[in-house]
C-alpha positions as CSV (number, residue, x, y, z in Angstrom):
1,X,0.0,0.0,0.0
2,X,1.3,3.3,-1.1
3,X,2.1,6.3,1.7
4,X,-0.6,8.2,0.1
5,X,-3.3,4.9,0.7
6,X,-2.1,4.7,4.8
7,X,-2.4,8.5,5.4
8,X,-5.4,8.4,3.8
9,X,-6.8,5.7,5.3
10,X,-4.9,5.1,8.7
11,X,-7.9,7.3,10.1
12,X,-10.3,5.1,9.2
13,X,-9.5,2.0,10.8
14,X,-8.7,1.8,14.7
15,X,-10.4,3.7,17.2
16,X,-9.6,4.8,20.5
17,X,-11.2,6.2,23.3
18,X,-11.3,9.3,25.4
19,X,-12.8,9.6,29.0
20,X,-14.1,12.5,30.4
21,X,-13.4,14.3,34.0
22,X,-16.8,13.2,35.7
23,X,-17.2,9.9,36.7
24,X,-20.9,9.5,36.4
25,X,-23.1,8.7,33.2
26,X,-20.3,7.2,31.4
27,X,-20.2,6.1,27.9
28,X,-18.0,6.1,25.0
29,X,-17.8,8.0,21.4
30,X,-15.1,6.4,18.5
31,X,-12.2,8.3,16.7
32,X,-9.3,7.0,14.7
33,X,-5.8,6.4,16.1
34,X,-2.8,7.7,14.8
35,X,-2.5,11.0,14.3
36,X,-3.9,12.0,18.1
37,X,-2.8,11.0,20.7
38,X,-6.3,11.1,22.9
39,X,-9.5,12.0,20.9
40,X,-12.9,13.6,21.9
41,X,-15.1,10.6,22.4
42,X,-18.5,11.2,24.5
43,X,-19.9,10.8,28.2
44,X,-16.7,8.4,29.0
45,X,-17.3,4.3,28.7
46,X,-20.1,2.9,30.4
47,X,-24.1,3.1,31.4
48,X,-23.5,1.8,34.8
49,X,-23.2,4.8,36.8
50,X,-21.6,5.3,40.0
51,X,-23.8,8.0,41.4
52,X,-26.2,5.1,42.0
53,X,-23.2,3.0,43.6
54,X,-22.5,6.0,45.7
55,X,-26.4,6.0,46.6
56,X,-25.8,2.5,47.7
57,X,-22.6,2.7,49.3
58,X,-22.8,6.0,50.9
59,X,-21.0,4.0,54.1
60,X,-18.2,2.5,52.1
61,X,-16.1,5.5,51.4
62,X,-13.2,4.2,50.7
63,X,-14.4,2.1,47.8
64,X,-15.9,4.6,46.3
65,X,-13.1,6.8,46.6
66,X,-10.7,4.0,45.2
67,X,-12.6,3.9,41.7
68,X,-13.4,7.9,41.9
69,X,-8.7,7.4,41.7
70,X,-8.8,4.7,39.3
71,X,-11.0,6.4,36.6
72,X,-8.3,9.9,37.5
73,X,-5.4,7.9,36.4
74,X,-7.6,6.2,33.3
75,X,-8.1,10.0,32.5
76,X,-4.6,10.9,32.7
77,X,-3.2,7.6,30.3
78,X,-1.3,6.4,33.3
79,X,-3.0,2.8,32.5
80,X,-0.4,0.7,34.8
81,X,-1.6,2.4,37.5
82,X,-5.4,2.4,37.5
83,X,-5.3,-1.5,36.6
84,X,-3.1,-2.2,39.9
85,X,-5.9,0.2,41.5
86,X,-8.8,-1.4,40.0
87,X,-7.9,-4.8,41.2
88,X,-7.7,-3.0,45.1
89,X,-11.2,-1.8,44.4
90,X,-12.1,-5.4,43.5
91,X,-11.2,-6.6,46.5
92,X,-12.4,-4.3,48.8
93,X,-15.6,-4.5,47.0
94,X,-15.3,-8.4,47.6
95,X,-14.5,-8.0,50.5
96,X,-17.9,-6.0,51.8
97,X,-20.2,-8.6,49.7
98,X,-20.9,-5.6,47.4
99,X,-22.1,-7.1,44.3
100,X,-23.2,-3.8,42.9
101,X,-19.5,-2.4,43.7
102,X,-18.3,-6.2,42.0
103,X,-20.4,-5.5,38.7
104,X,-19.1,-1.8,38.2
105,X,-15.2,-2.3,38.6
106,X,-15.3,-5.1,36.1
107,X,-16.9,-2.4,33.9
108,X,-14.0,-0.2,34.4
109,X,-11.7,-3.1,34.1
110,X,-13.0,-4.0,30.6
111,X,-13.5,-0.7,29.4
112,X,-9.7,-0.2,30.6
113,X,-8.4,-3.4,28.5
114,X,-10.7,-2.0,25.0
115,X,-8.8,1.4,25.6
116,X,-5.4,-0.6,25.6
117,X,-6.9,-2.9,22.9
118,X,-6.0,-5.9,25.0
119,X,-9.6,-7.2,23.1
120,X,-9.2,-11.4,24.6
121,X,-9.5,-9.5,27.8
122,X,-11.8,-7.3,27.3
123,X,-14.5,-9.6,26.0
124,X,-14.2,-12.0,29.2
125,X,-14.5,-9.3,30.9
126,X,-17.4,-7.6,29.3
127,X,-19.5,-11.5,29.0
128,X,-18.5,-11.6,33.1
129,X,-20.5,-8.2,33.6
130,X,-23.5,-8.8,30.9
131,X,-23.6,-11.8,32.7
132,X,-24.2,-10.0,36.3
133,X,-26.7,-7.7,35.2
134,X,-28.6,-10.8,33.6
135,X,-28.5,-12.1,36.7
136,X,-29.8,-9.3,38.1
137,X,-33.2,-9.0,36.4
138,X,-31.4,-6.5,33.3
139,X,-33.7,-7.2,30.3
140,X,-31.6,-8.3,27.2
141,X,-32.8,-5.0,25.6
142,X,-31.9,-2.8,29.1
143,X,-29.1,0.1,27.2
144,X,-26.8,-0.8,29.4
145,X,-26.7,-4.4,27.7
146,X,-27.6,-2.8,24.2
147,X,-24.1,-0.8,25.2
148,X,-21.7,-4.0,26.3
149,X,-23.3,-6.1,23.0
150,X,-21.8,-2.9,21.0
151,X,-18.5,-2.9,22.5
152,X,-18.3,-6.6,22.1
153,X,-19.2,-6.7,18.4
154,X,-16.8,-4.0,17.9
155,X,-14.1,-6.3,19.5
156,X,-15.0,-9.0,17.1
157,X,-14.5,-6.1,14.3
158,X,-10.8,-5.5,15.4
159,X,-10.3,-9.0,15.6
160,X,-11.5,-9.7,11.8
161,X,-14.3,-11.7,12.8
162,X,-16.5,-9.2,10.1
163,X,-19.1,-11.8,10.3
164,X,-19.4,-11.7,13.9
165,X,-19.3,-8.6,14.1
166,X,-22.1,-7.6,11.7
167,X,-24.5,-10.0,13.4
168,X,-24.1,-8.1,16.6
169,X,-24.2,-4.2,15.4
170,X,-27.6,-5.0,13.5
171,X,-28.7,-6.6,16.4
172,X,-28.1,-3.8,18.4
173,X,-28.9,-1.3,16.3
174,X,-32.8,-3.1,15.9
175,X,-33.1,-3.0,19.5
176,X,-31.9,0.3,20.6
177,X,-34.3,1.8,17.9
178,X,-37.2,0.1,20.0
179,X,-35.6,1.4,23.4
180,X,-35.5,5.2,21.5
181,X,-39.0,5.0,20.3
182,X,-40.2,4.6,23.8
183,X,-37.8,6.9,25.5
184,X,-36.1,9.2,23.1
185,X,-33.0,10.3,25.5
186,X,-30.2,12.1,24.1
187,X,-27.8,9.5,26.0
188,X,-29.5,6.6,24.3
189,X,-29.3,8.6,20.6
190,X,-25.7,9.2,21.0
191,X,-25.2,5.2,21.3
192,X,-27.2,4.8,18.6
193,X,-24.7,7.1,16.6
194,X,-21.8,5.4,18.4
195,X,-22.9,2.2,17.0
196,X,-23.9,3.4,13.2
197,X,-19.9,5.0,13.5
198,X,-18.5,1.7,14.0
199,X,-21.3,-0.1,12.2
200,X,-19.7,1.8,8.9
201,X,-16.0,1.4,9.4
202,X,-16.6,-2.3,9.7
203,X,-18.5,-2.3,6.1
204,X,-15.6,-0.2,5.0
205,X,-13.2,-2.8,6.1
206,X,-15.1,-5.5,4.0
207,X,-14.6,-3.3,1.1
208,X,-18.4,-2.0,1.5
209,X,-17.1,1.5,1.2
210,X,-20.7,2.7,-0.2
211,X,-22.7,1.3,2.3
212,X,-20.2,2.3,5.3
213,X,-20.8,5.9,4.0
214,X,-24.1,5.7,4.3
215,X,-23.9,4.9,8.3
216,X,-20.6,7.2,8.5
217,X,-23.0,10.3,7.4
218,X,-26.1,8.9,9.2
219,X,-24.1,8.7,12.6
220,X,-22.4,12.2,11.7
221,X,-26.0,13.8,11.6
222,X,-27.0,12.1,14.6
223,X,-23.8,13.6,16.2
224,X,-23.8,17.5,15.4
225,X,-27.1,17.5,17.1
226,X,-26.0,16.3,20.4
227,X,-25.5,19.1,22.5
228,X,-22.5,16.9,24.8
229,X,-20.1,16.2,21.8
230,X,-16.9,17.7,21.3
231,X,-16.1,19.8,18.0
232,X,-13.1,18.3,17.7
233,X,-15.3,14.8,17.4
234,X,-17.2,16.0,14.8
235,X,-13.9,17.5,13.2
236,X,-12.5,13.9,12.7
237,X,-15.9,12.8,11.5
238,X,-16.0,15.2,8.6
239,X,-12.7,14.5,7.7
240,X,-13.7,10.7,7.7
241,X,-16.4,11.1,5.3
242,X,-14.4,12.8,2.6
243,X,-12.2,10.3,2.8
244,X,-14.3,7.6,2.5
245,X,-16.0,9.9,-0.4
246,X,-12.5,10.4,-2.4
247,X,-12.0,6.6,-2.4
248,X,-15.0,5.8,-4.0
249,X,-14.4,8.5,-6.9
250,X,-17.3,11.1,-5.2
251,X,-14.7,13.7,-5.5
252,X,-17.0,17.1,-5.5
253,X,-18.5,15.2,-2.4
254,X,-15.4,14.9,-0.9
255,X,-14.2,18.3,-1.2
256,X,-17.2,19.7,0.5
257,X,-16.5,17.2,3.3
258,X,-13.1,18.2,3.7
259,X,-13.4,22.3,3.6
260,X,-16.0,21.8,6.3
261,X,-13.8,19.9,8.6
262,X,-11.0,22.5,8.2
263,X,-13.4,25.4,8.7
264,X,-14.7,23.8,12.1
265,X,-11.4,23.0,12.8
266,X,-9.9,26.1,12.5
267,X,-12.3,27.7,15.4
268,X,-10.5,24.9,18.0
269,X,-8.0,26.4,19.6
270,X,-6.0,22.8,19.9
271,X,-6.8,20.6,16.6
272,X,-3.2,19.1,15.7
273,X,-4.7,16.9,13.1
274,X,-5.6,20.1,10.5
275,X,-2.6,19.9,8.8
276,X,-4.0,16.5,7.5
277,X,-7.1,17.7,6.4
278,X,-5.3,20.2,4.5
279,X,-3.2,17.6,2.8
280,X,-6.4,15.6,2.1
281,X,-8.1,18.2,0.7
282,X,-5.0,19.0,-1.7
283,X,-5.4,15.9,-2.8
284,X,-8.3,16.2,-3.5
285,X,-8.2,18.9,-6.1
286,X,-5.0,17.4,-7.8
287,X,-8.0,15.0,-8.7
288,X,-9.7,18.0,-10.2
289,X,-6.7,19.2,-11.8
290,X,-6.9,22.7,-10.0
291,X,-3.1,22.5,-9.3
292,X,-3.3,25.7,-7.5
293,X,-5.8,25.5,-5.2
294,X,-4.0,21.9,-4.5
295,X,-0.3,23.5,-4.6
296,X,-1.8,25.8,-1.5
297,X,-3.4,23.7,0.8
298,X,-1.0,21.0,1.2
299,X,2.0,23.7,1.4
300,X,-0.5,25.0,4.4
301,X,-0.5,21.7,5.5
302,X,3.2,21.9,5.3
303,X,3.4,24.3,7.5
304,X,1.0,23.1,9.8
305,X,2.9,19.8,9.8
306,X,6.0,21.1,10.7
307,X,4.4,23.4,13.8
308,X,3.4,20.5,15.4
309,X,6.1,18.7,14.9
310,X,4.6,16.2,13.0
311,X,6.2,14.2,10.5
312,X,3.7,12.0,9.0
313,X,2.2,15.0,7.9
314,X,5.3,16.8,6.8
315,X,6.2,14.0,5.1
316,X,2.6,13.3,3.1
317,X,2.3,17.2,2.2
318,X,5.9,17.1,0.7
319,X,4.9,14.3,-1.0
320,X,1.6,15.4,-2.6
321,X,3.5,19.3,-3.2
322,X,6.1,16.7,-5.3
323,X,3.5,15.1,-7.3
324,X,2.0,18.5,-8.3
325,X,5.4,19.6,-9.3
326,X,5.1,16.5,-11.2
327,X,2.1,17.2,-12.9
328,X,2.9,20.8,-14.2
C-alpha cells in the first residue's frame, strides 16, 4: 500500500477512546488512532453509573473513593496504575459482599483493556458483567446491555471476525431503535450514533465502502445534534467522510466534506490533526486538476505539519506538493 493509501486511510481504521473528567453517566464515542494521541469521544465508557453506587454505598467511602482514583489515572493515560488500582477496588468490593461495587469495577476493568486494545480480555471481561446484570433482572434489551453487546461486536471487528461482528451491530442497532421509540433520551441517541460509527468502518473494512458511507453520514447527523459532543469529534468525522467519499471516486463530495472539517477545525483552539485535512483536501483537487488550489493547501498543510512537529504529515504534504510539481 502506497504512503498516500495509509495517510489516507490510517484514520479510518482503529479507534480509541477518550474519557471525560466526571465519573458519572459514562459512555463512550469512537475516533481514529494515529494522528492523536487522545481524541474527543463522548460521556466516558459505560451506562452503569456510579452515582447510583454512591447511593448505595454512601458508608463504604473508601471504595468509592478507590474507583473515583482509578478512573483519574484512566483520564490521565497512566494505564499501569489504574489497573493495579482497580484490582484493590475489587477486592475491597469483595470484601464488603458488594455485588453492585463487583459488577461496576469489572466495567472499568473492561472498558480499561478495550482502551489498551487488550480485546481477549476485554470480552471476558465484558461477557463476566453482561452476565451479572442478567443475573440481576437486566432485560436483554436494558441500554446498558444494548451498550456491552456494542463494545463486544466492535471487539469481534478489530479481531477480523467481520461476520461476527455484523451480526451483533444489527442486532443492536434493531433493539436500541425500540428502546428510542419509547424513551427518546439524548444519552441513548448518541449510542445509537456510536454504534452506526462503528457499524460503517466495519462495512468499509469488508470493502463496503458505499454502504459504510451511508452509516458514517447517518451517525455524523445524529452527532452534530447532540449538545454533549466535542467539536473536535465532529472535526474527525467530517474528515472521515471525505475520505471515504474520495476513495469511491465522489470527489466534489469529498471536497465539501473536507473544507467543512477544516473550517470547524480552525475555530479549536487545539486541533493538531488540520494539517491532514489540508493535505487531504490538496489531494483532492490534484484529482480535479486545479493545481493551485491543491499547490496551496497541502504547502498549508506543510506548514502546519512542521508546527506540530509532526512528520507524518510533513512527510505526506511534501509528497503530494512533489506530485503536483510533477504534474505541471
Amino acid at each position: 500500500m502506497s504512503s498516500r493509501i495509509r495517510f489516507m486511510w490510517r484514520r479510518i481504521n482503529p479507534i480509541k477512546l477518550n474519557y471525560k473528567s466526571r465519573c458519572s453517566a459514562l459512555i463512550p464515542i469512537l475516533t481514529p488512532k494515529t494522528i492523536r494521541a487522545t481524541v474527543p469521544y463522548t460521556l466516558g465508557f459505560s451506562l452503569l453509573t456510579l452515582i447510583g453506587l454512591e447511593k448505595k454505598l454512601n458508608a463504604e467511602d473508601e471504595l468509592i473513593m478507590t474507583i473515583k482514583h482509578c478512573i483519574l489515572f484512566i483520564q490521565r493515560n497512566e494505564f499501569d496504575k489504574a489497573e493495579q488500582l482497580l484490582h484493590v477496588a475489587l477486592r475491597q468490593a469483595q470484601q464488603i459482599n458488594h455485588q453492585l461495587g463487583v459488577t461496576y469495577v469489572y466495567d472499568v476493568m473492561a472498558n480499561l483493556a478495550l482502551e489498551r486494545e487488550q480485546y481477549s480480555k476485554a470480552k471476558q471481561l465484558f461477557v463476566a458483567v453482561s452476565q451479572r446484570l442478567l443475573a440481576d433482572g437486566t432485560a436483554e434489551d436494558d441500554p446498558r446491555l444494548i451498550h456491552i453487546s456494542a463494545k463486544l461486536a466492535r471487539i469481534s471487528h478489530m479481531q477480523h471476525e467481520y461476520t461476527t461482528a455484523q451480526l451483533g451491530y444489527d442486532w443492536c442497532l434493531e433493539k436500541l431503535s425500540a428502546v428510542i421509540d419509547r424513551d427518546p433520551n439524548e444519552n441513548f441517541k448518541q449510542l445509537q450514533a456510536m454504534i452506526e460509527d462503528w457499524y460503517g468502518r466495519l462495512f468499509i473494512d469488508c470493502d463496503k465502502s458505499e454502504l459504510g458511507l451511508k452509516y458514517l453520514k447517518s451517525s455524523y447527523e445524529k452527532m452534530k445534534n447532540i449538545k454533549d459532543i466535542g467539536q473536535d469529534h465532529l472535526v474527525i468525522q467530517l474528515n472521515d467522510i471525505g475520505t471515504v467519499c474520495d476513495k469511491i471516486g465522489a470527489v466534489d463530495e469529498s471536497i465539501k466534506y473536507f473544507k467543512e472539517a477544516i473550517d470547524m477545525g480552525k475555530t479549536i483552539e487545539d486541533m493538531p490533526d488540520l494539517g491532514a485535512m489540508y493535505v487531504n483536501l490538496g489531494r483532492a483537487y490534484m484529482k480535479k486538476n486545479l493545481l493551485d488550489f491543491a499547490r496551496k493547501t497541502c504547502g498549508y498543510g506543510w506548514k502546519l505539519g512542521v508546527m506540530a512537529k509532526n512528520n507524518d504529515i510533513k512527510s505526506e504534504a511534501e509528497l503530494c506538493l512533489k506530485e503536483i510539481k510533477n504534474m505541471v
